[in-house]
C-alpha positions as CSV (number, residue, x, y, z in Angstrom):
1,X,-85.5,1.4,52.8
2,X,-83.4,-0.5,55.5
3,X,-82.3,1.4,58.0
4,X,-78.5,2.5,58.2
5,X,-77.3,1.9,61.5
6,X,-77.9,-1.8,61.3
7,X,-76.1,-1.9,57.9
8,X,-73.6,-0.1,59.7
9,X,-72.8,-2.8,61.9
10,X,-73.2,-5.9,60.0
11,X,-69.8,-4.1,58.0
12,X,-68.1,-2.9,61.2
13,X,-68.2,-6.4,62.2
14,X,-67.5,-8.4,59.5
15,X,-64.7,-5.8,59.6
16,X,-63.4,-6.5,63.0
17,X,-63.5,-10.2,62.2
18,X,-61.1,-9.7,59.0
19,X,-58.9,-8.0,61.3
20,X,-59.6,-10.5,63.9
21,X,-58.3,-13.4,61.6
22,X,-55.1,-11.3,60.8
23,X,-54.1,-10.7,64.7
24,X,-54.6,-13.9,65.2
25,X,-52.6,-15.3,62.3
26,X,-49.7,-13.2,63.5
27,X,-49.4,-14.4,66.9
28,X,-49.7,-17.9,66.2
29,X,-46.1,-18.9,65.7
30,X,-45.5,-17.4,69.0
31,X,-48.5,-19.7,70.4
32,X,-47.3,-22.3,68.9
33,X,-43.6,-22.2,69.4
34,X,-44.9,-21.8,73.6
35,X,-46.9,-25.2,72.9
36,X,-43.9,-27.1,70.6
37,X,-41.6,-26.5,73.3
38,X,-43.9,-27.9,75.6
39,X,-43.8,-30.6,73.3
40,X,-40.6,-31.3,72.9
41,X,-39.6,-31.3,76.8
42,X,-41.9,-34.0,77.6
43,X,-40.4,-36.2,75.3
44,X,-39.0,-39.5,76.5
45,X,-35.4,-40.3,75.7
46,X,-35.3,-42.4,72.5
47,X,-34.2,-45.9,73.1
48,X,-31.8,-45.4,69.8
49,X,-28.3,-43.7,69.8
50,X,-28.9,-39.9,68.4
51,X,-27.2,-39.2,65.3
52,X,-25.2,-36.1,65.2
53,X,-24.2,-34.8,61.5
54,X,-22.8,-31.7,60.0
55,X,-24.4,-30.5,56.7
56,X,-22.4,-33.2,53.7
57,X,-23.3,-30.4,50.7
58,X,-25.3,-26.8,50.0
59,X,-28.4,-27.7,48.0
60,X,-29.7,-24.0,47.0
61,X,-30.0,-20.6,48.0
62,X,-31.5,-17.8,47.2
63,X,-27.9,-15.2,47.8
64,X,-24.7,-14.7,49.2
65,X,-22.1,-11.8,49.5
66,X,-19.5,-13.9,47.5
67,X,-18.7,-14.4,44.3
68,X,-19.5,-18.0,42.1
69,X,-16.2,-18.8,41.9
70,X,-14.8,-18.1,45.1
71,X,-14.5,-19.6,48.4
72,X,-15.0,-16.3,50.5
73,X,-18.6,-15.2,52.0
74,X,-20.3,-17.8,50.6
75,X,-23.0,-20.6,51.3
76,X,-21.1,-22.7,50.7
77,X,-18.7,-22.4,53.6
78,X,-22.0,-23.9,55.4
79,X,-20.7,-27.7,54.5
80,X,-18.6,-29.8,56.5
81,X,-17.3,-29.3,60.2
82,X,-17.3,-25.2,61.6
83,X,-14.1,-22.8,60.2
84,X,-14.2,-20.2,62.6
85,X,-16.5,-21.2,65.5
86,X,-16.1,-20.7,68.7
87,X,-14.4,-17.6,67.4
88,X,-16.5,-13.8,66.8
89,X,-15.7,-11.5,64.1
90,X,-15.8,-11.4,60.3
91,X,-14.0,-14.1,58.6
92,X,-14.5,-15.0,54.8
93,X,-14.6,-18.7,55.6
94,X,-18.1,-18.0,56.7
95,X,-21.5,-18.1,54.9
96,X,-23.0,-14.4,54.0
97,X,-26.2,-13.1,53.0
98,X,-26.7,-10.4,50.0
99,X,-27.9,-7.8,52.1
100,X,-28.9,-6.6,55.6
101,X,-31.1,-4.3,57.9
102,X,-33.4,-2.3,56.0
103,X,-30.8,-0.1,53.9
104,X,-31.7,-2.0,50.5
105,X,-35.1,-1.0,50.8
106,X,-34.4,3.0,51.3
107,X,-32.3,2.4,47.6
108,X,-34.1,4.1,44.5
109,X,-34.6,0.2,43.2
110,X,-35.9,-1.1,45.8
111,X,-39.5,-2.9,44.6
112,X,-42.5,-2.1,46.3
113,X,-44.0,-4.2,48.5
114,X,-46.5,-6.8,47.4
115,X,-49.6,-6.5,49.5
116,X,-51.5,-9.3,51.1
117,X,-48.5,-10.9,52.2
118,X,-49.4,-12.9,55.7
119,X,-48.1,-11.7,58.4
120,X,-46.4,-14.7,59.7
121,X,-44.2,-14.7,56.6
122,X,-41.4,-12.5,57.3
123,X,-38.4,-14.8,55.4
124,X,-36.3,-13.0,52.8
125,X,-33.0,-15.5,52.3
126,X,-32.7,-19.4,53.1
127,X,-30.4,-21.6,52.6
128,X,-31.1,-25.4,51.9
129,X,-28.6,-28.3,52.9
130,X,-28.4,-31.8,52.5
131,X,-26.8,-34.5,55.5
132,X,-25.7,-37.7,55.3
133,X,-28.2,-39.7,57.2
134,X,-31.5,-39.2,57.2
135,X,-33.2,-39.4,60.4
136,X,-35.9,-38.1,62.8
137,X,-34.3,-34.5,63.8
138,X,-34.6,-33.9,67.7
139,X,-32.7,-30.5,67.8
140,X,-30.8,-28.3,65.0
141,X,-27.7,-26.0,65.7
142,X,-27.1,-23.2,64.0
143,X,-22.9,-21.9,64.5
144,X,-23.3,-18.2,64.3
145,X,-20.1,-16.1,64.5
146,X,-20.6,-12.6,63.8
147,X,-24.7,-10.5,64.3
148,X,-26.5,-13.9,65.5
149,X,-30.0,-13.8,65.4
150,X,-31.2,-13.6,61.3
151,X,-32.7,-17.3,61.2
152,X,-36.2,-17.1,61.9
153,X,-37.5,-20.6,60.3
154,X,-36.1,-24.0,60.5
155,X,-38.1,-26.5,58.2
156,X,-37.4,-30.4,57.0
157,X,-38.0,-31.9,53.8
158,X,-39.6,-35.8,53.0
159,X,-37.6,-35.3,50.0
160,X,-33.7,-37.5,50.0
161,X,-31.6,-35.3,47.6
162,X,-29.5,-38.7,47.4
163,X,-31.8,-41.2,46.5
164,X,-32.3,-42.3,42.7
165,X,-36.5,-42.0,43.1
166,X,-38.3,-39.1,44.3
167,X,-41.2,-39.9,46.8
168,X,-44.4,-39.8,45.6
169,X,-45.2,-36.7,47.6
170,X,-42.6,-34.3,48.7
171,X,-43.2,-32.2,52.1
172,X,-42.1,-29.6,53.9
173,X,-42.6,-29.2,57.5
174,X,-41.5,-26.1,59.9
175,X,-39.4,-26.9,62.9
176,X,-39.3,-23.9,64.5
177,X,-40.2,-20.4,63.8
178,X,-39.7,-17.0,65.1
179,X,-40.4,-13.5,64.0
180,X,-37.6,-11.0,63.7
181,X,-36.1,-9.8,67.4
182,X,-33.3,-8.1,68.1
183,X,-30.5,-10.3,69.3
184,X,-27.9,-8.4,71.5
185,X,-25.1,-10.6,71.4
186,X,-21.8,-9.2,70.2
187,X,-20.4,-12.7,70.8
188,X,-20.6,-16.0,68.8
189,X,-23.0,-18.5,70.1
190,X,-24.7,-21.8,68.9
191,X,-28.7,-21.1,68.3
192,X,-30.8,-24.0,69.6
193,X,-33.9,-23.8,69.5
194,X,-36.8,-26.1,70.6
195,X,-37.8,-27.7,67.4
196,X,-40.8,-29.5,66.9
197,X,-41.3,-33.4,66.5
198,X,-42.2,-34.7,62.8
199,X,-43.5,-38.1,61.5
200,X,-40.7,-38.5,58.4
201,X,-37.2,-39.0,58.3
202,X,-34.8,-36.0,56.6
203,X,-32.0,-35.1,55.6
204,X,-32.3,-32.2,53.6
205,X,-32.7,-28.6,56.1
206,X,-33.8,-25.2,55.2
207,X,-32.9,-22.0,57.4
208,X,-34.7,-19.0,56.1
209,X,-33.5,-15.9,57.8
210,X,-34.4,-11.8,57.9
211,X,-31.7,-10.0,58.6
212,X,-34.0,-6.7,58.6
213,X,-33.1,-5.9,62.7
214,X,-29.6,-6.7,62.0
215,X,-26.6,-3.8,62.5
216,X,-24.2,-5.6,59.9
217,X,-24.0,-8.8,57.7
218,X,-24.9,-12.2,59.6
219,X,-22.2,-14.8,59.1
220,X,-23.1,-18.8,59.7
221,X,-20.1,-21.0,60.1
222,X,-21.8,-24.1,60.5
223,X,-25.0,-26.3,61.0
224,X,-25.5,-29.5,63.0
225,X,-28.3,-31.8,62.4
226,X,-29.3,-34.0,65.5
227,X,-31.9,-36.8,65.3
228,X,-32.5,-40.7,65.7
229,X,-32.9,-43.3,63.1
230,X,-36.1,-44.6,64.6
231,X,-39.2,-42.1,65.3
232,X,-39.3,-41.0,68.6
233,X,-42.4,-41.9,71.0
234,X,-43.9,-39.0,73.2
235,X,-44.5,-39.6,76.7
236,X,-47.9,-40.2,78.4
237,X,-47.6,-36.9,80.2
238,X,-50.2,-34.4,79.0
239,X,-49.2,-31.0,78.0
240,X,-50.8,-28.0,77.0
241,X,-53.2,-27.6,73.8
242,X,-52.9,-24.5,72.1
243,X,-56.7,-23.9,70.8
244,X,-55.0,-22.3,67.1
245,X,-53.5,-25.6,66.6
246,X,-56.4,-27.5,66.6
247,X,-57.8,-24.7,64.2
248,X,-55.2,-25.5,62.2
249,X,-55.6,-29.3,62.1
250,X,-59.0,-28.5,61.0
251,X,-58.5,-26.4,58.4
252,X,-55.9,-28.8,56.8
253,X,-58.2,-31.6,57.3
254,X,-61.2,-30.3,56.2
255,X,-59.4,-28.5,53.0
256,X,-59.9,-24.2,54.2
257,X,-56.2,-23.5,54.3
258,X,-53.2,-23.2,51.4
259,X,-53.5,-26.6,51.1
260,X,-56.6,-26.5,49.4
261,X,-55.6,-24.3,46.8
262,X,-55.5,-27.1,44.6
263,X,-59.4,-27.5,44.8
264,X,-61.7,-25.6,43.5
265,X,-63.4,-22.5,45.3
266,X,-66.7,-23.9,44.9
267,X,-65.7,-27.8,46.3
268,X,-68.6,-27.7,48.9
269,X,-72.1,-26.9,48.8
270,X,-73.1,-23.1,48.9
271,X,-75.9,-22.3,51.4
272,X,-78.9,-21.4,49.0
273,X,-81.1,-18.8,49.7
274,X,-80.0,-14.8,50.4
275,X,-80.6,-14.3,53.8
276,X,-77.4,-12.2,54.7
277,X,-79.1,-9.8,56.4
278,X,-77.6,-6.3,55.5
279,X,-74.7,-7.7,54.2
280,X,-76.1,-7.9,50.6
281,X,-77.2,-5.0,50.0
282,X,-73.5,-3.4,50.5
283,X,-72.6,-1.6,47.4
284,X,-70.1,-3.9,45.7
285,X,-67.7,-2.1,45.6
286,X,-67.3,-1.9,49.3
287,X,-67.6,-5.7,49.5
288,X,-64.5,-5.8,47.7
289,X,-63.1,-3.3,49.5
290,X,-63.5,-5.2,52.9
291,X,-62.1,-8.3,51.1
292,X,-58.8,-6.8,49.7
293,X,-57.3,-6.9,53.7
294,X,-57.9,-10.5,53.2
295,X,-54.8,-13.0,52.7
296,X,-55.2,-15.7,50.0
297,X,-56.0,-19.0,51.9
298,X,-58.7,-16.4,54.0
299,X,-60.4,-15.7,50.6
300,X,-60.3,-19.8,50.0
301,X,-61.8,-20.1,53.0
302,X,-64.7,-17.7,52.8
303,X,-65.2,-18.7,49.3
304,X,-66.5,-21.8,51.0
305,X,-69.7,-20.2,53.0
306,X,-71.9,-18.7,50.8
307,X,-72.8,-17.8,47.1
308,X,-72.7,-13.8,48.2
309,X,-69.0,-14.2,49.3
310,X,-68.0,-17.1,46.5
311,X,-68.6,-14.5,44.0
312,X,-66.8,-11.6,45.5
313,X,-63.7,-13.8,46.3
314,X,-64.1,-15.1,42.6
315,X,-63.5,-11.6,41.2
316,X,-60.3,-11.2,39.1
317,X,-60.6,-7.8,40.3
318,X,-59.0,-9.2,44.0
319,X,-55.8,-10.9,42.0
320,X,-54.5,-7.8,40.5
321,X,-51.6,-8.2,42.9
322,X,-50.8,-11.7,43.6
323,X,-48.1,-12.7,46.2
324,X,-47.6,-16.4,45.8
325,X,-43.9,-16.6,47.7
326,X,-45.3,-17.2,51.3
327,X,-46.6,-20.5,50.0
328,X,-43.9,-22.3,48.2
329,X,-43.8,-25.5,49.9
330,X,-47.0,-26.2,48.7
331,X,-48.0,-24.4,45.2
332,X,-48.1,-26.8,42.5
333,X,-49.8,-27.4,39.1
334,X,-52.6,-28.0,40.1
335,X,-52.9,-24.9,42.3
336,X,-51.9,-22.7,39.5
337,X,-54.6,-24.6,37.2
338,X,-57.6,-23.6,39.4
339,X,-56.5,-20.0,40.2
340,X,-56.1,-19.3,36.4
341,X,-59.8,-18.2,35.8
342,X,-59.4,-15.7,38.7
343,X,-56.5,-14.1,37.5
344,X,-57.0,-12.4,33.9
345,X,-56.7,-9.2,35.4
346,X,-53.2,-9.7,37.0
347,X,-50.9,-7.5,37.1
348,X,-48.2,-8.1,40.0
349,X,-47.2,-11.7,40.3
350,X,-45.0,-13.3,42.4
351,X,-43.9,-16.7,42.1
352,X,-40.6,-16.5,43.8
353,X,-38.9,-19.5,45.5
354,X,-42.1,-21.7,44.2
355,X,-42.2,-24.9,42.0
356,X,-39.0,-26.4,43.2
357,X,-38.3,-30.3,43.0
358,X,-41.0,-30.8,40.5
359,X,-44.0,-29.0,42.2
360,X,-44.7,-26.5,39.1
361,X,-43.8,-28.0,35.5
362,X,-43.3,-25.9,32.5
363,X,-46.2,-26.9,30.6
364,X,-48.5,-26.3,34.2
365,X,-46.3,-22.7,34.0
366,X,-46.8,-21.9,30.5
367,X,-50.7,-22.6,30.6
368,X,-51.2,-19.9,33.4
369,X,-49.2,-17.4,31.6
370,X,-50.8,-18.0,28.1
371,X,-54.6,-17.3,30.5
372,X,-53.0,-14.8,32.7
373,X,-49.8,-13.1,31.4
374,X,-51.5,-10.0,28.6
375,X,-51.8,-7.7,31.7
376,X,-48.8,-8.5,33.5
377,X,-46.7,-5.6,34.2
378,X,-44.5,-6.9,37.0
379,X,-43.2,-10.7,37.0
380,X,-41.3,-11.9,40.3
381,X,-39.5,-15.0,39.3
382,X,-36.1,-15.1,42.0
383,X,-35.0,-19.0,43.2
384,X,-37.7,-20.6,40.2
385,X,-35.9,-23.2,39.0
386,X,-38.4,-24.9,37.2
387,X,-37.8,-21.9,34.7
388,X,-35.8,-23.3,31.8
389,X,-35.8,-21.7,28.0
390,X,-39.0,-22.3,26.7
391,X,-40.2,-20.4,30.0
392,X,-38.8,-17.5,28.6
393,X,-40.0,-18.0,25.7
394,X,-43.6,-17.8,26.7
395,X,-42.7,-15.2,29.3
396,X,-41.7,-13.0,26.0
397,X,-44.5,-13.9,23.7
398,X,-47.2,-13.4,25.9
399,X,-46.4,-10.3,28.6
400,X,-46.0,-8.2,26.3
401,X,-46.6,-5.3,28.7
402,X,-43.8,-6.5,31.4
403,X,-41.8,-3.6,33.5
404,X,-40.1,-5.4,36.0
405,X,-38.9,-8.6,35.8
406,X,-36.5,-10.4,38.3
407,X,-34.6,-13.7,37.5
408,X,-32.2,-13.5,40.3
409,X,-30.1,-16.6,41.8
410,X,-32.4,-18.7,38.3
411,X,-29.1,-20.5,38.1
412,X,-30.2,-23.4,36.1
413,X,-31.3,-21.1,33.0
414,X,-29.1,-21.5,30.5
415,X,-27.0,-18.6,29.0
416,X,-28.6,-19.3,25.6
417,X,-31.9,-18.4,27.3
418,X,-31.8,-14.4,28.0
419,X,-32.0,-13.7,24.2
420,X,-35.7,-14.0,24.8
421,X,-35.6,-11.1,27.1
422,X,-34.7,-9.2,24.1
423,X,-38.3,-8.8,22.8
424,X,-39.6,-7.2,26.0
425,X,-39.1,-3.9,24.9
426,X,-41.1,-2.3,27.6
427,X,-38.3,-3.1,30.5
428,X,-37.3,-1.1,33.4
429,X,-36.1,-3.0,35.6
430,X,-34.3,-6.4,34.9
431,X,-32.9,-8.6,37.7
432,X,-30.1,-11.4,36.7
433,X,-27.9,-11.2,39.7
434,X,-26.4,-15.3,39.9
435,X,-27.4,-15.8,36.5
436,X,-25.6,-17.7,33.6
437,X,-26.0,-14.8,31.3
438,X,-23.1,-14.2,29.5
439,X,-21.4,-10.9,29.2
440,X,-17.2,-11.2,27.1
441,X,-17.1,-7.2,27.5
442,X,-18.8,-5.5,30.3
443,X,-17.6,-2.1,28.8
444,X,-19.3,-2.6,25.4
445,X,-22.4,-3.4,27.8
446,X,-21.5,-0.1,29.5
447,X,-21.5,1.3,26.6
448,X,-24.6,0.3,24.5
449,X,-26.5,1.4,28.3
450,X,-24.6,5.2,28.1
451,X,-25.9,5.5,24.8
452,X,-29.2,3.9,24.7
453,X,-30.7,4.8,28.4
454,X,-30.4,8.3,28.7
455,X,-32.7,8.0,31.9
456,X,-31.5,5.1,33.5
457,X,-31.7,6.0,37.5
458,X,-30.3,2.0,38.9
459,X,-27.4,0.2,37.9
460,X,-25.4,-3.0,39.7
461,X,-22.6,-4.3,38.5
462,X,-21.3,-5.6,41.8
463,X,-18.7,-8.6,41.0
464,X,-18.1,-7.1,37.6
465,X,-14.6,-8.5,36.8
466,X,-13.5,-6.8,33.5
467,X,-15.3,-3.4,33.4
468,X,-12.3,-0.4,33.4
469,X,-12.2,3.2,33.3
470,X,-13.3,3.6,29.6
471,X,-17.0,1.7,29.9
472,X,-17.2,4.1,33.2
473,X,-16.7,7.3,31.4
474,X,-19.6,6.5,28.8
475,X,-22.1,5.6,32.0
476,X,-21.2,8.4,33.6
477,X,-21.7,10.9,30.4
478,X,-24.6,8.8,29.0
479,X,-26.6,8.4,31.8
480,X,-26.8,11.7,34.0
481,X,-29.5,10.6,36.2
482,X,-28.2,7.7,38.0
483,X,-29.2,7.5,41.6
484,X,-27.3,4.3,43.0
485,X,-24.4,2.8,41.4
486,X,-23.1,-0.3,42.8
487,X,-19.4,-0.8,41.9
488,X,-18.6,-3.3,44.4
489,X,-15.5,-6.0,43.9
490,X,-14.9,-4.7,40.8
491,X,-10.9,-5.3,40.2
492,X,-10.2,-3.8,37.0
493,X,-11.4,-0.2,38.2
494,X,-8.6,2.1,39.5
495,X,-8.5,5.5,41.1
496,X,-5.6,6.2,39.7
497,X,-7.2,7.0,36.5
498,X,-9.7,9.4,37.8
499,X,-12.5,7.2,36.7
500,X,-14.2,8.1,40.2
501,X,-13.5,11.5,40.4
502,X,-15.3,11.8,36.9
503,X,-18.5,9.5,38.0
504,X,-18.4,12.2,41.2
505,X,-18.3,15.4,38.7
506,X,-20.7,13.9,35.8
507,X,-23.6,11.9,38.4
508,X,-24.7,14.6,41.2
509,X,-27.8,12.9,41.9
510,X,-26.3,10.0,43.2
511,X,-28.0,8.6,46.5
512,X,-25.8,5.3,46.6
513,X,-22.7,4.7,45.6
514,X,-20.7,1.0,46.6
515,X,-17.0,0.9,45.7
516,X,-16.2,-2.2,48.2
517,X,-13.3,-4.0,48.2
518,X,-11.8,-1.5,45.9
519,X,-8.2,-0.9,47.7
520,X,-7.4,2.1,45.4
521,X,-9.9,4.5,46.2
522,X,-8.4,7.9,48.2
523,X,-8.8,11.1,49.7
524,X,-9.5,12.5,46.2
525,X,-12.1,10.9,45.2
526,X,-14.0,11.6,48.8
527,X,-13.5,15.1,48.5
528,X,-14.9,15.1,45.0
529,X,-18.0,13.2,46.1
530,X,-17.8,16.3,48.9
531,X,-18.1,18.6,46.2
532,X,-20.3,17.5,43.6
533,X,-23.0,14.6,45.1
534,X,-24.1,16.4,47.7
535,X,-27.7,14.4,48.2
536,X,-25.7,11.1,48.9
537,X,-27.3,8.9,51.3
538,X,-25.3,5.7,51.3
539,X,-21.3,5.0,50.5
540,X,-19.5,1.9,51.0
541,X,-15.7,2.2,50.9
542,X,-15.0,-1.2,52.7
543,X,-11.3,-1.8,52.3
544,X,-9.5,1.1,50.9
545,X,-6.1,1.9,52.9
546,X,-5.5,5.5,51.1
547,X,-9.0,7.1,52.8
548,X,-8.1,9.1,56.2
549,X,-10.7,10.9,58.8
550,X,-9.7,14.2,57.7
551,X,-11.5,13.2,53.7
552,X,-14.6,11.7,55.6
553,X,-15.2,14.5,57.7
554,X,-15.6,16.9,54.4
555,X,-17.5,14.3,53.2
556,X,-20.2,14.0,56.3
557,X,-20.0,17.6,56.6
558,X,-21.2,18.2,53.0
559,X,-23.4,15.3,52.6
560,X,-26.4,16.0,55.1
561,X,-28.5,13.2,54.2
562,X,-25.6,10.6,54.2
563,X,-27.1,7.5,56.5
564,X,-25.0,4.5,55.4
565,X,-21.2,4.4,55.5
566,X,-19.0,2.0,55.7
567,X,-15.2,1.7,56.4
568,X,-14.9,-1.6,57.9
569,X,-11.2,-3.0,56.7
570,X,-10.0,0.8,56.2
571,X,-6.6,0.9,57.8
572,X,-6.9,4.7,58.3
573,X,-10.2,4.5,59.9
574,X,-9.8,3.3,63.7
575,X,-12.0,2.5,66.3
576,X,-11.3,6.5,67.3
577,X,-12.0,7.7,64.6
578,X,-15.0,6.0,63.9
579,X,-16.0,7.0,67.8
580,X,-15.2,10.8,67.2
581,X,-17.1,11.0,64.0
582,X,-20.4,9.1,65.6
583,X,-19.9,12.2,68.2
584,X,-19.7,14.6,65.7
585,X,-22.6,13.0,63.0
586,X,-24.9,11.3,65.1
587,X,-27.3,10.7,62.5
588,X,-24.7,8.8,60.5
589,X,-24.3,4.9,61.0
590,X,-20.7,4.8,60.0
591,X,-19.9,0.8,59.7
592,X,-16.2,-0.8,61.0
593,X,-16.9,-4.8,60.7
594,X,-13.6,-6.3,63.3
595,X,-11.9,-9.7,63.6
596,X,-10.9,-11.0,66.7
């Protein structure tokens, strides 16, 4: 019998290298970013005029705080010369992200986290946009007017949105990128940062930003492309090597990172033989254990060195959660085709923002899900626009066990589509926000839901344009156990017929409620939400002019757990008031967005 204390060591340090790997991973954009800028500063001047462009058109994008139809908040405000810049504040002529800081993720519906996501992928929006000319980029500015400091990756595309072929081979390369920081900058400013220096031409430019750090909404006014029409030529002056990015140029070279997804585990020779010392004669179990801290392209890799380890990173039983987001610039077919065998056992599977611009097709789709889709029980599908009927289809007939599925900003599904959804009887969660579904009469939705799902906890109907009173009152008595209700820009809703005072009485475990925008909302209905939804965490009133202090202070004083509240555009609620209630409520972050 071998003795333990060896054993013991072989795992702690095959443990410490796993960890290692991950450190080391997440400091590398910081190493690199030290070595781009080194880069880019010893550039020569190119002997060609630079090109300076403003984005021509908004490609895609995964949300916005606007509505389809409008003008106001939304990405597209990002094309064409700045509105508001130089000027600070918040302006509608602006481009606005769904969500920001971390209060989403304290709601009842927030998802739960996928695991093994790398920790140098951080990016939950983007935005992609299309100029004029394509050209070698030598800087990008981003116009921010009001909480700079959400972009946190700039990348480039080979692909021309305006040209009649696609290239043979469409790539994505990263510019610049940052992890979240803190930005303290009340002020608008133009964000520069030291990009690095590619080897194709673009046109087409994709921010991704987290606005997790941020105290309020991000607005972008505008963003300005500059580059050359011929590549630039580095000097002769030598700069610093960053030892990770030759790592890097290996692994891409010799096929160990993402990109080799799209070969088989077992592409190189296995050492023969079982001379792993201890290692093999680990329970399995703990082997597996060890593994799970592993990232994706880390299992491809060690896949590669030995039969032990091939088998163990083989096991469907390390794909039961599968994050595929982080790498959507490069999953394809073909990486979906040799992943299928390992994932049988899936369960959680993310595909969000992937096969874009041709990179998954619906057959390569379809054939994963008929191998992989019986155990699926949660099915992450936001900015796939590859998706098209038959998708859902397939989606229907074969997950038969699906919770939670999300088909938010899908906005090339057509309406015609969803009636597939209709067979997965199992649902509890559904995302269609920016959808095409079509809904004639939101209250005989509201209805069908009050009578139907008795124990429904989530429901958004922000942008709802034609729900009143009467589809309220059947929510509120059907479905007594709603925890956030998001009523935001709906138009048709009015205090005036108590259709909020009775959501207060009838729902007293609300934790969120949103009635933004909605100018009728008064002192009434705060004091009944005083009296009666006592555990509230989160309000948004944004824009009433019939709420005063004197409402809000029952409110804070009966709500102890409220967090979130915001009166930003509430004519009653002044800077002094605001101040004296932050004195009073400290715990409170009470929200007053300003113009200037």
């Amino acid at each position: 019998m071998p003795p333990v204390f060896p054993m013991l060591t072989v795992l702690t340090m095959f443990y410490y290298m796993c960890l290692r790997r991950r450190a080391r991973t997440a400091t590398r954009g910081e190493m690199m970013n030290s070595h781009r800028t080194i880069e880019a500063n010893s550039r020569t001047s190119p002997l060609n005029a630079e090109v300076v462009q403003y984005a021509k058109e908004v490609v895609d994008f995964s949300s916005h705080y606007g509505s389809e139809n409008s003008m106001s908040y939304t990405m597209w405000n990002l094309a064409g010369v700045p509105n508001v810049f130089p000027s600070s504040g918040d302006f509608t002529q602006t481009a606005v992200f769904r969500t920001y800081g971390t209060w989403w993720d304290q709601c009842p519906s927030a998802p739960v986290p996928f695991k093994r996501t790398p920790p140098n992928f951080q990016s939950q929006d983007y935005v992609e946009l299309a100029f004029e000319q394509q050209v070698y980029p030598t800087a990008v500015h981003v116009l921010e007017t009001y909480h700079p400091g959400a972009v946190i990756r700039i990348l480039a595309c080979s692909a021309n949105p305006y040209s009649p072929s696609p290239p043979a081979e469409v790539r994505w390369e990263i510019l610049w990128t940052e992890k979240p920081t803190k930005v303290n900058a009340s002020q608008a400013r133009q964000f520069k940062p030291c990009i690095k220096q590619i080897n194709f031409p673009t046109n087409l430019i994709r921010l991704e930003v987290n606005s997790s750090l941020l105290d309020y909404y991000t607005e972008l006014d505008a963003v300005v492309l500059h580059g050359t029409k011929d590549k630039p030529v580095l000097s002769l002056k030598t700069s610093l090597i960053d030892m990770n990015d030759l790592e890097d140029d290996y692994e891409e070279k010799n096929g160990c990172g993402m990109d080799n997804l799209n070969k088989k585990f077992s592409s190189i020779a296995l050492r023969e033989g079982t001379r792993n010392g201890y290692f093999d004669k680990l329970p399995y179990e703990l082997i597996q254990l060890i593994l799970n801290h592993l990232t994706l392209p880390d299992l491809c890799r060690l896949a590669q060195t030995c039969k032990l380890l091939n088998q163990h990173c083989c096991d469907p039983l390390q794909y039961i959660h599968l994050n595929l987001q982080p790498y959507w610039a490069k999953l394809n077919d073909t990486s979906l085709e040799f992943l299928q065998p390992r994932c049988t056992l899936v369960q959680w599977l993310n595909l969000s923002w992937t096969g874009n611009r041709g990179f998954i097709s619906v057959s390569g789709f379809s054939r994963f899900l008929k191998v992989c889709g019986s155990e699926l029980v949660r099915l992450e599908l936001s900015c796939s626009h590859f998706l098209n009927e038959t998708c859902l289809e397939i989606i229907s007939e074969m997950c038969l066990n699906l919770q939670d599925l999300n088909l938010s900003s899908c906005d090339k599904l057509p309406p015609q589509a969803f009636n597939h959804i209709a067979k997965l009887c199992g649902l509890k969660r559904l995302v269609l926000y920016r959808t095409k579904v079509e809904i004639e009469d939101y209250d005989v939705i509201a209805s069908v839901i009050g009578a139907k799902c008795k124990k429904l906890r989530t429901l958004d109907l922000w942008r709802c344009k034609n729900i009143t009173e009467n589809g309220i009152a059947e929510l509120a008595a059907g479905c007594p156990l709603l925890e956030e209700l998001d009523l935001g820009w709906c138009p048709t809703l009015q205090s005036s017929t108590g259709c909020f005072a009775k959501l207060a009485r009838q729902l007293p475990n609300l934790q969120k409620l949103f009635l933004t925008a909605n100018r009728s909302v008064c002192d009434t209905d705060i004091e009944e939400l005083a009296c009666n939804c006592t555990r509230l965490r989160q309000l948004d009133i944004l824009g009433t002019r019939m709420v005063s202090p004197a409402s809000l202070r029952k409110l804070l004083e009966s709500c102890k757990d409220l967090s979130l509240l915001d009166v930003s555009f509430c004519s009653q609620i002044d800077n002094r008031a605001v101040l004296e209630l932050n004195v009073s409520f400290p715990k409170v972050f009470i929200k007053k967005s300003f113009t200037q």
